[in-house]
N, C-alpha and C positions, 0 to 999 in steps of 0.2 A: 504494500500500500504506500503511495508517494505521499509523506507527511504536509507538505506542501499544498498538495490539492487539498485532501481532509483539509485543514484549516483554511481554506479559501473554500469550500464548500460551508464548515461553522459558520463562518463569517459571513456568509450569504444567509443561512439560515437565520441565526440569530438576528439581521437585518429584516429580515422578513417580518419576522415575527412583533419585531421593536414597530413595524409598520401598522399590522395587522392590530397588536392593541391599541395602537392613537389613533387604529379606526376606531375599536370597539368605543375606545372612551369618547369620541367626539360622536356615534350614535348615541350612547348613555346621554349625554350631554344634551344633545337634540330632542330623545326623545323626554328627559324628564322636562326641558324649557315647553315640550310640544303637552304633557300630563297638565301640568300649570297653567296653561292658559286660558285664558277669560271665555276663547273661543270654543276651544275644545270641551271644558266646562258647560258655559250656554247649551253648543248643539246637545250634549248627557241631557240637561235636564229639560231640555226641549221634546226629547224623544223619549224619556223618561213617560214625560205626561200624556205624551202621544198613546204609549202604549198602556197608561193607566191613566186615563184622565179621572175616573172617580174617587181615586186615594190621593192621585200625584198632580193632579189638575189643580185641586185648591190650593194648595201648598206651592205650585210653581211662580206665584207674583211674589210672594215672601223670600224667596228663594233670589230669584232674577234681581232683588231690590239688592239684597245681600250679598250676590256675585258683582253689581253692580257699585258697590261701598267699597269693594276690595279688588277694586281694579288695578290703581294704582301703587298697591303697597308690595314694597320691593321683595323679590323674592331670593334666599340664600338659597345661594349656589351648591350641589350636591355633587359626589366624585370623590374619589381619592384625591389626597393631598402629593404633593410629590413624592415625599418621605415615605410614602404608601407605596407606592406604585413599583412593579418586581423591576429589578434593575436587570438590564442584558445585556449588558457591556462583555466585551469581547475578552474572553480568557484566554492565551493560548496551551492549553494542556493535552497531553497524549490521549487520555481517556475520554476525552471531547468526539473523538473518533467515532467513541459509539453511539453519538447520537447521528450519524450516517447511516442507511441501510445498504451496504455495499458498493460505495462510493466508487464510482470509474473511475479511470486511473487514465487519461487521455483526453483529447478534446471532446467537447460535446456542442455542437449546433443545434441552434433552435432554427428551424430553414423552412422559408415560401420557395419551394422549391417545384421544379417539373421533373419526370421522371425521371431523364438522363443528367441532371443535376445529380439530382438525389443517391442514384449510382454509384454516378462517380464520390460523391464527397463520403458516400457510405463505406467505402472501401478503408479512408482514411481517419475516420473519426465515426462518433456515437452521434446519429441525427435524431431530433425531433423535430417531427415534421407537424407545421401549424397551417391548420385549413380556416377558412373565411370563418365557419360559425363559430370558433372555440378558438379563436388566436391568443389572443388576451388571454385569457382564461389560463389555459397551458402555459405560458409565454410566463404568466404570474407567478406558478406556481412551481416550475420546472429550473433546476441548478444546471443553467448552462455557461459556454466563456464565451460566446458572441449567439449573433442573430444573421445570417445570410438570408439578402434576395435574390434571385435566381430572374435574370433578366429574361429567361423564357420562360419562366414561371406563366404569365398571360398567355401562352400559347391553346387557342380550344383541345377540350377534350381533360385536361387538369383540373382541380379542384379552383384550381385559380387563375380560370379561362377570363381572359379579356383584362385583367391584370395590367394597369395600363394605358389601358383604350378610355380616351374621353366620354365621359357623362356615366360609368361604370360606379356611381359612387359609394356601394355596398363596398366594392373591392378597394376602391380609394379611403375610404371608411376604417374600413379593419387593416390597414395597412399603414395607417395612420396610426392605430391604436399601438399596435406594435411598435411602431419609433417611439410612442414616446413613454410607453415603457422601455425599453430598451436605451435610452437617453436615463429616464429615472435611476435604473439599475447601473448602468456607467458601462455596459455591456457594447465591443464596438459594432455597430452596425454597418453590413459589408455588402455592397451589391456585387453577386458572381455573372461570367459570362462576358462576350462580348458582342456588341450594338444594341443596347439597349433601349426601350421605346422613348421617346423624349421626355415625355409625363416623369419615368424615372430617372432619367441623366439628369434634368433639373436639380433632385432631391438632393439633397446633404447626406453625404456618405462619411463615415470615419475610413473609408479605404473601397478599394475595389478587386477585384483578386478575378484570375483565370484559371490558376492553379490550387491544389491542393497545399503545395511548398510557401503559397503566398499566406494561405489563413497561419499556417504556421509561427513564421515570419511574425506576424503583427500578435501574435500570445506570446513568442518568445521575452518580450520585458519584461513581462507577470509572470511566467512561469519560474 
């Protein structure tokens, strides 16, 4: 096992995860501002009375006057404090290893790829291959050391036919999504092949490769 990778794989992980709770906490955050409010409030005992007006009908002007007196009184903020909150800072220790489930030991692509792309770079490395409906998705949640587009990728008959082709905006869509996760994650972004459609020679690329020898080449600093 390349000690190396393992902890550039932790070190992915635990970024991940340090992400994934300042989601959870900024939902918590949302939703208890969203429990609090006057509105959310209101519509409860609007529909309350709706569905009992003979119990909850009389009682709802008393009610509405009382939501209405305590509109503006400020509400404390709920959450952990910082001192709360699990710290994940980056350890680097051997037995850190096992939070890996069989860590590859080589490159791994995350790739919009076409067939004979995919082939070829299969030969040389660990691909995962990302289709239009679930790019993102995989892309989020997958330990790879770049992202390649595959300038025949838009070729018909591909997952990722027309890739390219103006007014395609699904594909221009998720391919978008894809950079800028891939820019988030500091991952470089590489377009394979040569002559590519104009739509993607435009793009902002961290490199562009023909070769298998070239993806190499640009991990080489990191590894």
């Amino acid at each position: 096992m390349n000690d190396a990778k393992a902890n550039r794989q932790v070190a992915r992980l635990r970024a991940t995860l340090r992400e994934r709770e300042s989601r959870v906490q900024e939902l918590e955050r949302r939703l208890d501002a969203l429990e609090t409010s006057t509105t959310l409030q209101f519509g409860r005992l609007v529909a309350g009375a709706a569905r009992n007006p003979r119990r909850r009908g009389v009682r709802l002007p008393k009610e509405l006057y009382r939501l209405w007196r305590k509109r503006n009184v400020p509400m404390s903020e709920s959450g952990s404090s910082d001192g709360e909150r699990i710290q994940l800072d980056r350890v680097d220790r051997p037995e850190d290893r096992l939070l890996i489930a069989a860590p590859y030991d080589g490159v791994v692509i995350a790739g919009v790829l076409g067939a004979p792309a995919a082939a070829a770079l299969g030969e040389h490395a660990k691909v995962v291959p990302l289709y239009p409906h679930d790019a993102a998705i995989v892309l989020d949640g997958a330990d790879v050391d770049m992202v390649v587009v595959d300038a025949a990728a838009g070729e018909p008959g591909g997952p990722w036919a027309y890739l390219g082709v103006p007014g395609m905006y699904d594909r221009d869509r998720a391919l978008n999504d894809i950079r800028e996760l891939a820019a988030a994650r500091s991952l470089p972004l590489v377009l394979w092949g040569e002559a590519p459609p104009a739509t993607l020679a435009c793009l902002h690329w961290d490199a562009t490769a023909t070769t298998p020898g070239r993806l190499a080449e640009l991990l080489a600093p990191a590894r």
